[in-house]
C-alpha positions in Angstrom: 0.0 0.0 0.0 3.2 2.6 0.5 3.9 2.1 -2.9 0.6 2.7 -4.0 0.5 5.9 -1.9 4.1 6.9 -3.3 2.4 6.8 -6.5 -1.1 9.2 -6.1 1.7 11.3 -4.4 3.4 11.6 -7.3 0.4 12.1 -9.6 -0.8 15.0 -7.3 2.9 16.2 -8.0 2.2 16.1 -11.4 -0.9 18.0 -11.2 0.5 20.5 -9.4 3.7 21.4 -11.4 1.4 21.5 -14.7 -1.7 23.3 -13.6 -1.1 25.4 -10.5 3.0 25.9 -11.3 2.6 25.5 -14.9 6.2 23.9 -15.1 7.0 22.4 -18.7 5.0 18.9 -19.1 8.0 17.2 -20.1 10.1 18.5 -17.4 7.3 17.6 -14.8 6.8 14.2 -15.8 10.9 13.4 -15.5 11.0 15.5 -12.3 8.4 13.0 -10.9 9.6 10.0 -12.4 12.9 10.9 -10.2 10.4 11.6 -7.2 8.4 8.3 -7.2 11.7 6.1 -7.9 13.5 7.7 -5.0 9.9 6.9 -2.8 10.0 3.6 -4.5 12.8 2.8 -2.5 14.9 2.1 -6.5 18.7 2.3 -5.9 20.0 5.5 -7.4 22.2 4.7 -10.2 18.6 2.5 -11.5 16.6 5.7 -11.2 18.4 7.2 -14.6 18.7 4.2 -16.3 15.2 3.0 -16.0 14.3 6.4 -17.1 16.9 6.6 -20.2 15.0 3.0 -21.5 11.7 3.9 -20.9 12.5 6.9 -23.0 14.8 5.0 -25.6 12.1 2.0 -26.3 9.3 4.2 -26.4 10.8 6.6 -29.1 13.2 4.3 -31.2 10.4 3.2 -32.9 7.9 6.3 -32.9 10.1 8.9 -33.1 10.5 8.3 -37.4 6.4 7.1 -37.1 5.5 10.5 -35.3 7.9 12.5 -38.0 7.6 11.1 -40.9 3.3 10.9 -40.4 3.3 15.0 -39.3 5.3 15.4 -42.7 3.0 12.8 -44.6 -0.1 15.5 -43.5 1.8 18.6 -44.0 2.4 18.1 -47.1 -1.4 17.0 -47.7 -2.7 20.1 -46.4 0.1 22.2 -47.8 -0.8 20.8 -51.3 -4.6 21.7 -50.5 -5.5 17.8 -50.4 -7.2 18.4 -47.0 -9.1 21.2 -48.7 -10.6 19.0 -51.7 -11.4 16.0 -50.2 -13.1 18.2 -47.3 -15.0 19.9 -50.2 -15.7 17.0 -52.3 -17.1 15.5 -49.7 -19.5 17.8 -48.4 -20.7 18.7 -52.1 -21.4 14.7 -52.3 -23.6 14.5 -49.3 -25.3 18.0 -49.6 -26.8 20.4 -47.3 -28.9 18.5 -45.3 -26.3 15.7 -44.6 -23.1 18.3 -44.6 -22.8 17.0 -40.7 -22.2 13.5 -42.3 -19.6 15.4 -44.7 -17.8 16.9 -42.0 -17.4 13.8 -40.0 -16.0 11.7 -42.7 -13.7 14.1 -44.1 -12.6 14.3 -40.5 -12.2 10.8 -40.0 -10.2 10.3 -42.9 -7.9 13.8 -43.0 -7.6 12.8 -39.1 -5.8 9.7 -39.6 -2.8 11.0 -41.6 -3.0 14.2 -39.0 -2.4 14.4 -35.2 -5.2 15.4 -33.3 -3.9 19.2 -32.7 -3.0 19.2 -36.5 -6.0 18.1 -37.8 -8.4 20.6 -35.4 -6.3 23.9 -36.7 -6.2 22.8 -40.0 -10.3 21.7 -40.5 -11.3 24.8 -38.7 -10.8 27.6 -41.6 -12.7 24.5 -43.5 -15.2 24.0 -40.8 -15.9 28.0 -40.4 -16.7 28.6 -44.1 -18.5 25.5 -44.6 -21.0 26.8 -41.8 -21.5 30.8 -43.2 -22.2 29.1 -46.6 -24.5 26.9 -44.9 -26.2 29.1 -42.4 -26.0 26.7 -39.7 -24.1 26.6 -36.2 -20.7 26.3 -36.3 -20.4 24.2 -33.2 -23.1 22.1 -35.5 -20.5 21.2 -37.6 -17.8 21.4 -34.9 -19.0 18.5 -33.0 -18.8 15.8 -35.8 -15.6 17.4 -36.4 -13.5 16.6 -33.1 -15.6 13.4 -33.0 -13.9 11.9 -36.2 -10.8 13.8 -34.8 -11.0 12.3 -31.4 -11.4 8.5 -32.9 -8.8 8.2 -34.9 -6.3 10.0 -32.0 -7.2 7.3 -29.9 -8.0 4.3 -31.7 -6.0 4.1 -35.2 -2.6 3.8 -35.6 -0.4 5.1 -36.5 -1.4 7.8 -34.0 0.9 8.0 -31.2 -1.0 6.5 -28.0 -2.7 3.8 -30.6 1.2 2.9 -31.2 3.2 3.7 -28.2 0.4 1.3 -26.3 0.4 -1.5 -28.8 4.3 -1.3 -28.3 4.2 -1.6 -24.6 1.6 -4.0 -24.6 3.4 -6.6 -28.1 0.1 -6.1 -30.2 0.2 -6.1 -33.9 -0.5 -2.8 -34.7 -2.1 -3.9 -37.8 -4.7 -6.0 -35.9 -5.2 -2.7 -33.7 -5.8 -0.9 -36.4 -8.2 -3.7 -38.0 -10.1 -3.4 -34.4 -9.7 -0.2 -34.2 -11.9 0.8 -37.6 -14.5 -1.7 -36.1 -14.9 0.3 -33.1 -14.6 3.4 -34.3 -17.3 3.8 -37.1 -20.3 3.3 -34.4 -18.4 5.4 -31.9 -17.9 8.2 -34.8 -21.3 8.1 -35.2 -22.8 7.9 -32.1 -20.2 10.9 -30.9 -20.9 12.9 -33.9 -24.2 13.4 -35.4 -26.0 11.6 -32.6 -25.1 13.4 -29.7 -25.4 17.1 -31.8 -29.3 16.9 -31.6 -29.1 16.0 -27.9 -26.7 18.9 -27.5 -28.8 21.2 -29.6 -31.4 20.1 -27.1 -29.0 20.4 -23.9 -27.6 23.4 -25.0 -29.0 25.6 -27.1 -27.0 28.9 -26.6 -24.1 27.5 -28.0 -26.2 26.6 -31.4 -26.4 30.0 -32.7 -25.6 31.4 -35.8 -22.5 33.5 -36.2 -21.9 35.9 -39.0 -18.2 36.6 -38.2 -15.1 34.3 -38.5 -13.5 34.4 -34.9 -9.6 35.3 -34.7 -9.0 31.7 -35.4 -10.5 31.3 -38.5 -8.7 33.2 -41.0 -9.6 31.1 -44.3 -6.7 30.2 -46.8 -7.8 30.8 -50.3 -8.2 27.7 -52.6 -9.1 27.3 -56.1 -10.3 23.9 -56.2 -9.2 23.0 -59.6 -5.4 23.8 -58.7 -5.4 21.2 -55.7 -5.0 17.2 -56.2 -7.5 15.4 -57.1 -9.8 14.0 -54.8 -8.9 10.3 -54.9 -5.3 11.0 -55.4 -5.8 12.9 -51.9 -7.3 10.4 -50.7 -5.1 7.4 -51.3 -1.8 9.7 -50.2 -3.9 10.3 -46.5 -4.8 6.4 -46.3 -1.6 5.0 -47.4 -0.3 3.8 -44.2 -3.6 2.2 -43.0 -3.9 0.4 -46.6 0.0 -0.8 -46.2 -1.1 -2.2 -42.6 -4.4 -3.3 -43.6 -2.7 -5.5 -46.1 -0.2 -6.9 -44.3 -2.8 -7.5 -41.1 -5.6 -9.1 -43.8 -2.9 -11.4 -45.0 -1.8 -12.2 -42.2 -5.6 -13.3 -41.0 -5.7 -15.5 -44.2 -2.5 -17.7 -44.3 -1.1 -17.4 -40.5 -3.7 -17.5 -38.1 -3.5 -13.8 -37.5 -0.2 -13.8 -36.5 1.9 -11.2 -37.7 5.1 -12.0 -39.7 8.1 -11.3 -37.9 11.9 -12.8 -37.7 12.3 -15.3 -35.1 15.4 -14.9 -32.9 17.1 -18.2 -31.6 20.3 -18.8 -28.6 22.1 -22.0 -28.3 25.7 -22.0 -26.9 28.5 -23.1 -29.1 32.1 -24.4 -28.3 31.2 -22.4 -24.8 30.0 -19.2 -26.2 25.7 -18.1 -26.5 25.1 -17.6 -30.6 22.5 -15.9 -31.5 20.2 -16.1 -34.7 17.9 -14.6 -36.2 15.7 -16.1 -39.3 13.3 -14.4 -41.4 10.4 -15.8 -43.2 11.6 -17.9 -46.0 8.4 -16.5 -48.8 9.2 -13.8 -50.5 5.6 -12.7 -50.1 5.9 -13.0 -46.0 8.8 -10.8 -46.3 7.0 -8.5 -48.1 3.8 -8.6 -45.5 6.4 -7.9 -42.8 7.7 -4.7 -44.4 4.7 -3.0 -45.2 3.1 -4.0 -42.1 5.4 -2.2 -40.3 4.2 1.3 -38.8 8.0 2.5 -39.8 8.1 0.6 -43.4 4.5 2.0 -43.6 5.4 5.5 -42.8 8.2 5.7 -45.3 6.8 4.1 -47.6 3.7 6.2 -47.7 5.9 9.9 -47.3 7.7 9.0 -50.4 4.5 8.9 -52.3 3.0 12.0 -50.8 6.5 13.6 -51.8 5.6 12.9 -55.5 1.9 13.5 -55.3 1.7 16.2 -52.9 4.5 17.8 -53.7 6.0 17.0 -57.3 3.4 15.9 -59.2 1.4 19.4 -57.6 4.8 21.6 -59.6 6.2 22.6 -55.7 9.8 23.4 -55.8 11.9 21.8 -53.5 12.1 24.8 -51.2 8.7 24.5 -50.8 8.5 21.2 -50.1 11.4 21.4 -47.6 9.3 24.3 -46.1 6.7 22.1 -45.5 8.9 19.2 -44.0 10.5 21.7 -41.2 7.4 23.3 -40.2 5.7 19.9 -39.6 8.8 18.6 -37.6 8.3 21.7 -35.2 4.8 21.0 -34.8 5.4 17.8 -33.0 8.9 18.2 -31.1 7.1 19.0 -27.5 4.7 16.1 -28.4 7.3 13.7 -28.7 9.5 15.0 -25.2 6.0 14.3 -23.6 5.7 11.1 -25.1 9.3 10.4 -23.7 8.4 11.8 -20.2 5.4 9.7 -20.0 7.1 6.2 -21.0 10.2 7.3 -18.5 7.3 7.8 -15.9 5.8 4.3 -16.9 9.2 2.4 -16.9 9.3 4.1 -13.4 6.3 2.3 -12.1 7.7 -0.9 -13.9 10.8 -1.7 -12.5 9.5 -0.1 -9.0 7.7 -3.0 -9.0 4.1 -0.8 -8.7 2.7 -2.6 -12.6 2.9 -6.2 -10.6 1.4 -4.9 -7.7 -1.4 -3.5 -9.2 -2.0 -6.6 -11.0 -2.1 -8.9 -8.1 -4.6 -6.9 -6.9 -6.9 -7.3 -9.3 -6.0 -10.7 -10.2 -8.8 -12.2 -8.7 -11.0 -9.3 -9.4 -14.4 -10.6 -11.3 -14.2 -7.8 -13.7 -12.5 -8.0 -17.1 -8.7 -6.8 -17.3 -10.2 -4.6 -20.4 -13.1 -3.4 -18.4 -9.7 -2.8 -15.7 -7.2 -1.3 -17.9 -10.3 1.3 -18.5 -11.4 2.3 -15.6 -7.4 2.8 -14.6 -6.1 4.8 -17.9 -9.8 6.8 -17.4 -8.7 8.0 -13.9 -5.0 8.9 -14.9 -6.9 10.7 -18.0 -8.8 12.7 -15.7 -5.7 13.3 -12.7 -3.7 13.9 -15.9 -4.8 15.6 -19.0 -2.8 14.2 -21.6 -4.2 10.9 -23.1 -1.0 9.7 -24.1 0.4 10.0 -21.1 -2.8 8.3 -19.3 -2.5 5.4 -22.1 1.2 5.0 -21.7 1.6 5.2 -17.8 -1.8 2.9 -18.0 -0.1 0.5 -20.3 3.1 -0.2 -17.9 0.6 -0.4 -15.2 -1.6 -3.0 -16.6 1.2 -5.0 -18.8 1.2 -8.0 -16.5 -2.7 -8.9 -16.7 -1.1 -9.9 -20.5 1.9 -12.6 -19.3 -0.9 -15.4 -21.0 -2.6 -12.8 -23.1 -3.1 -13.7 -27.2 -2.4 -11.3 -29.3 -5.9 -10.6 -30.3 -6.3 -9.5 -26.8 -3.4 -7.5 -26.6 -5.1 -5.5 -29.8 -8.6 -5.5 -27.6 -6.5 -4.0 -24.7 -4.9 -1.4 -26.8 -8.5 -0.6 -27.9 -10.0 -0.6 -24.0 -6.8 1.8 -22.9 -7.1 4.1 -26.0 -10.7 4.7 -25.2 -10.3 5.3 -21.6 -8.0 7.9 -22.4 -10.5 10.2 -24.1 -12.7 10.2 -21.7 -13.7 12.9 -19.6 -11.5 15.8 -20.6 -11.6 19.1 -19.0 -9.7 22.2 -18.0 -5.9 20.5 -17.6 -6.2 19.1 -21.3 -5.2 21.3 -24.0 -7.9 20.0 -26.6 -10.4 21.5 -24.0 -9.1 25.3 -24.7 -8.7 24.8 -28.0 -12.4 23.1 -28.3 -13.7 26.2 -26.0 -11.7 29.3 -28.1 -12.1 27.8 -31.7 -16.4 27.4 -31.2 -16.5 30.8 -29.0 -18.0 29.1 -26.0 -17.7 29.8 -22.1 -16.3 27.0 -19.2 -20.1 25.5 -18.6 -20.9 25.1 -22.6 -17.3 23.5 -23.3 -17.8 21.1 -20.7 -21.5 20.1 -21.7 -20.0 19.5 -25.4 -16.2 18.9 -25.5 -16.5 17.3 -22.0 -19.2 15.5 -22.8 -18.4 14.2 -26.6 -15.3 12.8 -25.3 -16.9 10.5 -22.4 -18.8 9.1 -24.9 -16.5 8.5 -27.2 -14.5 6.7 -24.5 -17.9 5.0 -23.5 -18.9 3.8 -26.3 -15.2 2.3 -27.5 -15.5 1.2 -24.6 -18.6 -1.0 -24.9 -16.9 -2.2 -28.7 -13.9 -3.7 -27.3 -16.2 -5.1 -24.8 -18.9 -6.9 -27.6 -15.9 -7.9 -29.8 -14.3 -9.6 -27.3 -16.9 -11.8 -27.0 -15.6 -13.8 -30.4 -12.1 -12.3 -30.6 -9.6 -14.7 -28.4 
């Protein structure tokens, strides 16, 4: 029980360093990773080590993922990509389903974009879509972060969908398979569902706004000088379609399993050799590149560099332009994603992860229903999902010793969700929700607040139902 109490100790350190003190998030998080170790009773030369590999093996792999997918929509939006299939789509489904429009486009643009990315670069979309229209904005706005909010926390190769599925040794191409199941009724349900009991529950926040706020200043696009629509389209989806691939393949000749060298010891004349064997078809070779969220990644930035960027007559400088700005965009996002795993390798070789899973090793409920209700209450001690997901992920990771990988997926899934939920003042998606739509403290948290929870619900209740058949 110390430990335990070591560790809301620390979490309330947290909190207060970030909201009251408002101390750097990355800095807080290694501050208090040194802070619970040394109440962990860890021996001080472990303290920095544990922290250096839970920040090594969390970004080896991401850091090129992360980069190369904020240059991969960059470069989308930059080429005005975003813009057409955004505009296609909402000429397709007309006025009276343009909610629909919205929610797709943001589906789609959201899983080549981060979360933050994808809100500041819909909104100028979003804002004239609604003056043209005459309706809301936050009618449109809704549907919007609900298709945003998905796919941040339930399709790779976003980062808690990834960093999770790495701490946890699921496929990320089965996540991501699971992941589209869940997320199409959750989509729904968050987006144009819940607007007409918004509208309802809050009507002063429907009204009709003739002026852009400061936020809204609209970039000027000709539509027949941006890419075609299903050119835009395929350079957005190209890593899911590369994974999907791989994952589908997978399901048809291997049980699922994903391809993946196998890595043998055996001791000869006195010393330990080690070797490693890949699969012997050319085809399962193949699988195993492109079904790889790095392999995927380059693969698919290499294409958007020719039709995003060539193809579209941009100079090199342009391009290059592009490239930098994107890497700026997410350099704080990956320190926090560093500070978070550094914080959960903490817990891990503290010996707090195996605690918490003896106790709750003879708990009735299900360790998804579990992993849930703990990643939803560091979400909402917290703020930042991926930090909830990833200090939730070291916490739960030995309720999976015997775990299949199908269930490792479902456990991605059930932590993702439970990272949404509930998000308020000490999460940054909150301000930007409230500023963006114009809307005071009490509207944002009956709408942002509120969408979230059930997006986190509802995922919630998918994992649940699909892990009914999936084993």
């Amino acid at each position: 029980m110390i430990d335990l109490l070591v560790l809301l100790i620390g979490v309330l350190i947290l909190l207060l360093m970030i909201i009251k003190f408002k101390i750097n998030t990355f800095v807080s998080l290694i501050v208090v990773a040194v802070l619970v170790g040394l109440g962990l009773g860890m021996p001080l030369g472990q303290i920095p080590v544990s922290i250096q590999n839970g920040i090594g093996g969390s970004l080896g792999e991401l850091a090129i993922v992360f980069g190369f997918g904020a240059m991969l929509g960059r470069l989308i939006a930059d080429a005005g990509g975003a813009y057409r299939i955004s505009k296609t789509l909402i000429n397709s489904f007309g006025k009276k389903r343009i909610q629909w429009a919205i929610m797709v486009a943001s589906f789609i643009i959201g899983i080549a974009l981060f979360f933050e990315v994808g809100m500041v670069l819909l909104i100028p979309i979003v804002f004239a879509v609604a003056l043209e229209a005459s309706v809301p904005l936050i009618y449109l706005g809704i549907p919007m972060a609900a298709g945003l909010s998905v796919t941040h926390g339930f399709l790779p190769p976003h980062p808690a969908p990834i960093a999770i599925a790495g701490v946890l040794g699921a496929n990320p191409g089965t996540v991501l398979l699971y992941g589209i199941i869940a997320a199409i009724p959750t989509v729904i349900i968050a987006g144009p569902v819940f607007t007409k009991i918004a509208k309802k529950w809050v009507p002063e926040a429907f009204v009709v706004k003739n002026k852009l706020s400061a936020f809204g200043e609209i970039k000027e696009w000709k539509l027949e000088e941006t890419p075609g629509f299903g050119i835009s389209i395929l350079t957005a989806l190209m890593p899911v379609i590369l994974m999907a691939i791989s994952t589908i393949y997978s399901i048809a000749t291997n049980d699922g399993k994903p391809f993946a060298a196998v890595t043998t010891s055996a001791m000869k004349a006195g010393k330990v050799v080690t070797t490693t064997t890949y699969p012997s078809s050319c085809v399962e070779n193949v699988m195993m590149f492109i079904g790889n969220p790095v392999s995927a990644m380059i693969i698919s930035l290499l294409f958007a560099l020719v039709t995003m960027g060539w193809m579209q007559r941009k100079k090199n400088s342009e391009i290059a332009v592009s490239i930098a700005d994107s890497v700026k965009s997410i350099a704080m996002l990956l320190l926090v994603i560093g500070g978070g795993a550094a914080l959960k390798q903490i817990l891990i070789d503290g010996g707090i992860s195996v605690q918490i899973a003896n106790m709750f090793k003879d708990s009735p409920l299900s360790p998804l229903l579990l992993a849930w209700i703990i990643t939803v209450i560091l979400r909402v001690a917290l703020g930042s999902a991926t930090v909830a997901a990833l200090t939730a992920a070291g916490l739960v990771q030995p309720m999976l010793a015997s775990a299949s990988p199908n269930t490792a997926a479902l456990m991605v899934l059930a932590i993702g969700a439970g990272s949404i939920a509930a998000s308020h003042v000490n999460d940054a998606g909150f301000w930007m929700f409230k500023e963006y739509f114009d809307l005071d403290i009490k509207q944002t948290l009956k709408t942002w607040t509120v969408l979230e929870t059930i997006i986190a619900v509802v995922g919630l209740g998918m994992v649940m139902l699909m892990s009914i058949w999936v084993h």
